[in-house]
C-alpha positions as CSV (number, residue, x, y, z in Angstrom):
1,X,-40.4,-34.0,75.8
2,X,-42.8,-31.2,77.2
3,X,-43.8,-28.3,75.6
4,X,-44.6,-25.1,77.2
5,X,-48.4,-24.3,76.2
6,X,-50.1,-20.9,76.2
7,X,-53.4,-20.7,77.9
8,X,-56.1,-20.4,75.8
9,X,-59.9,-21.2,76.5
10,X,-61.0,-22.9,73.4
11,X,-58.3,-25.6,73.4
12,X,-55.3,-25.5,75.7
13,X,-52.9,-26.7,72.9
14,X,-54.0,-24.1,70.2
15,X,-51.0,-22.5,70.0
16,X,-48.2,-25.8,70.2
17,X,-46.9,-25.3,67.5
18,X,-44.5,-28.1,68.1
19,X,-46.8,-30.8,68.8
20,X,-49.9,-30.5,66.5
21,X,-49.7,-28.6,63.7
22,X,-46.7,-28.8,61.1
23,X,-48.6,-31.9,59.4
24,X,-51.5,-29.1,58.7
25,X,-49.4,-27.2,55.9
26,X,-48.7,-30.7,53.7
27,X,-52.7,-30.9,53.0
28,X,-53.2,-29.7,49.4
29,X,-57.2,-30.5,49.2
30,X,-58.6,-28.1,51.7
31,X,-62.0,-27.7,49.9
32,X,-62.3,-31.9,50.7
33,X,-61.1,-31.6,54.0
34,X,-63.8,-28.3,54.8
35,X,-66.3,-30.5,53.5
36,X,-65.1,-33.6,55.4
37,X,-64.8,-31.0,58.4
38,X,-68.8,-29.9,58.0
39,X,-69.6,-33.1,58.1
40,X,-67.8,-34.2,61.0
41,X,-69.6,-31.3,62.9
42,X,-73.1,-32.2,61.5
43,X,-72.4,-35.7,63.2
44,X,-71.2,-34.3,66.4
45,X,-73.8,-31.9,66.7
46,X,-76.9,-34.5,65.7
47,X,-75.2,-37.4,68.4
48,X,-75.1,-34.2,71.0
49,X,-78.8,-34.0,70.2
50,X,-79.9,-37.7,70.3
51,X,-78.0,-38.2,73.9
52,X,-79.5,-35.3,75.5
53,X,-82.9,-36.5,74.0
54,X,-82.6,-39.8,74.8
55,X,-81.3,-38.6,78.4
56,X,-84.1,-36.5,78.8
57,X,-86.9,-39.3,78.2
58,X,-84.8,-42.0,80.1
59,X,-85.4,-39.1,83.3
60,X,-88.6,-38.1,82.5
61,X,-89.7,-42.2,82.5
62,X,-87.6,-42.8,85.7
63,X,-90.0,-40.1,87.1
64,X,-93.3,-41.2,85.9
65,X,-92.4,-44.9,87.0
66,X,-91.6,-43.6,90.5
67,X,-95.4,-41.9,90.8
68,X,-95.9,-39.5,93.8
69,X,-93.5,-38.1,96.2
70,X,-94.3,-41.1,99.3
71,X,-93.5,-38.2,102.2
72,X,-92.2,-34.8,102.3
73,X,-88.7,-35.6,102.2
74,X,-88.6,-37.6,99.3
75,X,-87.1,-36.0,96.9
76,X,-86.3,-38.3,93.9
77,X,-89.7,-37.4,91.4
78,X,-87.8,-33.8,92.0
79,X,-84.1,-34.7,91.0
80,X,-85.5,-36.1,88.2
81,X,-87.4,-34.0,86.9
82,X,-84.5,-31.0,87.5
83,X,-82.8,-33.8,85.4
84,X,-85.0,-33.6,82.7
85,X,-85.1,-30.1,82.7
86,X,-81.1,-29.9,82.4
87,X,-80.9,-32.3,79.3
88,X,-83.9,-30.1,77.4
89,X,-81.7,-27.4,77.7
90,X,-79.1,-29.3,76.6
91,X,-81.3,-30.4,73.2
92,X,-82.3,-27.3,72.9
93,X,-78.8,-25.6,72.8
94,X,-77.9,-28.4,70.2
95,X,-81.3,-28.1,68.2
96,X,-80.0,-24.3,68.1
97,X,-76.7,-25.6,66.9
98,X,-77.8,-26.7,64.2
99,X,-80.1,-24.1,62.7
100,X,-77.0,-21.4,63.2
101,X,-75.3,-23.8,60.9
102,X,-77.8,-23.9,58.3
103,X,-77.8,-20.2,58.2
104,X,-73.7,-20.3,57.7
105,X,-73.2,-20.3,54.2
106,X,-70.0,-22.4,53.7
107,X,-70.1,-22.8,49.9
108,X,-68.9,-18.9,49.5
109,X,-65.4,-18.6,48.7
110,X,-64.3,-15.4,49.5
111,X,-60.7,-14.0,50.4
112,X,-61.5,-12.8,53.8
113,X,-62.3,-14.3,56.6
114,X,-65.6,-14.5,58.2
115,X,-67.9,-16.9,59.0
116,X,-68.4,-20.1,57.0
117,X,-64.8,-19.2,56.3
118,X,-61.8,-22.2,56.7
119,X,-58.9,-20.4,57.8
120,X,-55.3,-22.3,57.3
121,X,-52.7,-20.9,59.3
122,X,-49.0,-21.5,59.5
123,X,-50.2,-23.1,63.1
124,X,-53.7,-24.1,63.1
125,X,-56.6,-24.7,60.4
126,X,-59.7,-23.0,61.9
127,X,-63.2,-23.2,60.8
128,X,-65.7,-20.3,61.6
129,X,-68.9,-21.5,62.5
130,X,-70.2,-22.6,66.1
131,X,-68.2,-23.5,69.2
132,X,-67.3,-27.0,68.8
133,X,-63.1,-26.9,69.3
134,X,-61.0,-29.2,68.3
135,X,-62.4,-31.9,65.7
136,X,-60.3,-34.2,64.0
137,X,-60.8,-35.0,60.3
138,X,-58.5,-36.4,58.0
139,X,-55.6,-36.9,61.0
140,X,-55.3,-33.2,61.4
141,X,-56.6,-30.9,64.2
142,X,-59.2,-28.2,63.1
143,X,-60.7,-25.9,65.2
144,X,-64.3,-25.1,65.1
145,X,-64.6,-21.7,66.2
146,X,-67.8,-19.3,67.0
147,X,-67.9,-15.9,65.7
148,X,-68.7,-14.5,69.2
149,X,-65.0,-15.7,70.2
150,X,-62.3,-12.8,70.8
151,X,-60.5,-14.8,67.8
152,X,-62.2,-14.0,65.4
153,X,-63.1,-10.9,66.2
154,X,-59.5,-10.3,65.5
155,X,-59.2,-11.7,62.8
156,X,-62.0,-11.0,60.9
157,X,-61.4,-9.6,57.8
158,X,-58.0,-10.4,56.9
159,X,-57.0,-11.9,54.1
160,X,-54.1,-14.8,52.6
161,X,-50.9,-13.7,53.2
162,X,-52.2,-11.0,56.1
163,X,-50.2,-11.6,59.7
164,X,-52.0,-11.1,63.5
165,X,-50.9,-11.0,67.0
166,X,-53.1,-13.0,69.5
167,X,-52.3,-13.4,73.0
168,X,-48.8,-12.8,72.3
169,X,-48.1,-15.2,69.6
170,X,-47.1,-13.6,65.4
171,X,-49.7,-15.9,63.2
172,X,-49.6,-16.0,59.5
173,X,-53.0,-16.6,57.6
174,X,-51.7,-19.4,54.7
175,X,-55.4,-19.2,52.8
176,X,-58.7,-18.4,53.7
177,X,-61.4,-21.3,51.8
């Protein structure tokens, strides 16, 4: 059976809350599964770094192996290097990753939301950090979430038991870890 889903940038099945998110509200440990969840995204973010290193040296090789353009037309020492270039960017981006989340302190336990903050909803568990989407840790769908996304800017600063509106859709915050 299909669902109708909302559109929504981060993840198109955010809002199902018919398909993903019921088993959410039976986990009772949700300081193991943020810490589970952190590490998950250290993981992701260090193999995002390692492929776009190793990515960038296996183009960077390909274009010293290759040696001088033969003839004005050949353009292959170029593509390669454009190559390169690309995947730097791309380890740089994830080097920057993961400096924003050393600065995140997710030890605090406060009662409103902001960053660091796990969010458990009565339709999605969210945690505020950087702009990952959905990871899945101990077979349940969370949502990594930057604090540059329209999200939370909406919801930043409520607290348990606090209700929002996003594109259309009545959310209740469940607890805020």
């Amino acid at each position: 059976m299909l669902f109708r889903r909302q559109r929504y940038k981060l993840a198109p099945a955010f809002f199902d809350r018919n398909l993903y998110f019921y088993q959410t509200l039976s986990i009772m440990n949700y300081s193991e599964l943020k810490k589970q969840l952190l590490q998950a995204c250290y993981e992701l973010i260090h193999s995002q770094a390692d492929a776009a290193k190793t990515a960038m040296n296996e183009h960077q090789q390909a274009a010293n192996d290759y040696g001088a353009p033969k003839d004005r037309y050949d353009s292959f020492r170029a593509q390669n290097m454009l190559k390169r270039d690309m995947f730097a960017q791309q380890y740089q981006r994830a080097l920057n990753n993961i400096e924003v989340m050393g600065k995140i302190d997710f030890e605090k336990s406060g009662s409103t939301i902001g960053p660091g903050s796990l969010v458990v909803t009565d339709s999605a568990i969210l945690l505020v950090g950087i702009g990952l989407g959905k990871v899945r840790v101990m077979e349940t769908d969370c949502f990594v979430i930057s604090s540059q996304v329209p999200l939370f800017k909406h919801i930043s600063g409520l607290k348990k038991g606090d209700e929002y509106s996003f594109n259309g859709l009545k959310t209740k915050i469940v607890d805020v870890i």
